[in-house]
C-alpha positions as CSV (number, residue, x, y, z in Angstrom):
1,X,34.2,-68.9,21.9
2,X,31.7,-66.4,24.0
3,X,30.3,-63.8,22.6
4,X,27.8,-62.8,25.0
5,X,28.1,-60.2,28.2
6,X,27.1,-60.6,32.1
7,X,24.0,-58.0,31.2
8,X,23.2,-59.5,28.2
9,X,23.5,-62.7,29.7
10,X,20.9,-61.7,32.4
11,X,18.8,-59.8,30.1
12,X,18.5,-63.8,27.9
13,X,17.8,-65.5,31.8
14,X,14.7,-62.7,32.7
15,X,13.1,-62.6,29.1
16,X,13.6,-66.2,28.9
17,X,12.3,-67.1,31.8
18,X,9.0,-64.1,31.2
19,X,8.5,-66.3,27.9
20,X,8.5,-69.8,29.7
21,X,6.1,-68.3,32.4
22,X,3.8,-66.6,29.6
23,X,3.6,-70.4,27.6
24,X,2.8,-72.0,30.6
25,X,0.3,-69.2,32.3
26,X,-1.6,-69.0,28.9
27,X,-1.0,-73.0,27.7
28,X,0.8,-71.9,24.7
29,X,3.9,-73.7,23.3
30,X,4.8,-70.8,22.2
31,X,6.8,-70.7,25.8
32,X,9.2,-73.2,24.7
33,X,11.0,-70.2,23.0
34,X,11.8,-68.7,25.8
35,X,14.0,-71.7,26.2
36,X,16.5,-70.4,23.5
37,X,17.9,-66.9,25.6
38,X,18.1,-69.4,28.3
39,X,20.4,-71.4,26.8
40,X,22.2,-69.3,24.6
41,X,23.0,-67.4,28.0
42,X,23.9,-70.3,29.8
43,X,26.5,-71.4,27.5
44,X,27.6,-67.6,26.6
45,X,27.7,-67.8,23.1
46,X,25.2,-66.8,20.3
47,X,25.1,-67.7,17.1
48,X,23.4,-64.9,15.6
49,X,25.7,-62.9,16.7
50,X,28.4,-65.0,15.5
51,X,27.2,-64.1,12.0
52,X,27.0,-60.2,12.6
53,X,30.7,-60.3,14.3
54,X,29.3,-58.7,17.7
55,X,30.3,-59.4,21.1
56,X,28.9,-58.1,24.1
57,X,31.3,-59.0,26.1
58,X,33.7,-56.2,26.1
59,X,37.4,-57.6,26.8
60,X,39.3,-60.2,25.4
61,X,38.8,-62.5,28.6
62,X,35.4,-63.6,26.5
63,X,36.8,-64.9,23.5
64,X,38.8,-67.7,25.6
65,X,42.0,-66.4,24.3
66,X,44.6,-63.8,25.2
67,X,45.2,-62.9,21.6
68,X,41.4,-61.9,20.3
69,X,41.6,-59.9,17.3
70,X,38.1,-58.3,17.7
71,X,39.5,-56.5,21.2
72,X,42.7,-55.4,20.2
């Protein structure tokens, strides 16, 4: 089930992809977290926000199903 949004899907892919630069421009594996906004945006769903009930997606086309009860 998706949770996550086209802007906060390409908000993930550019800080992502900042973090991964920084690690690698400064030769700290502290770049390998910018792998997680990368994938949690590839695959559109996020787990934390899974716990907090949020969805950034704003219609019921995100949730994979016509009856979502958290757009109704």
């Amino acid at each position: 089930m998706k949770n996550i949004g086209s802007l906060d899907k390409s908000i993930r892919i550019i800080a992502g992809l900042a973090a991964i630069v920084l690690g690698v421009t400064y030769k700290s594996w502290w770049g390998a977290i910018g792998l997680v906004p990368l994938i949690t945006a590839f695959i559109g769903w996020c787990p934390v926000y899974s716990i907090f009930g949020i969805k950034t997606c704003g219609t019921s086309s995100c949730c994979g199903t016509s009856s979502c009860e958290t757009h109704k």
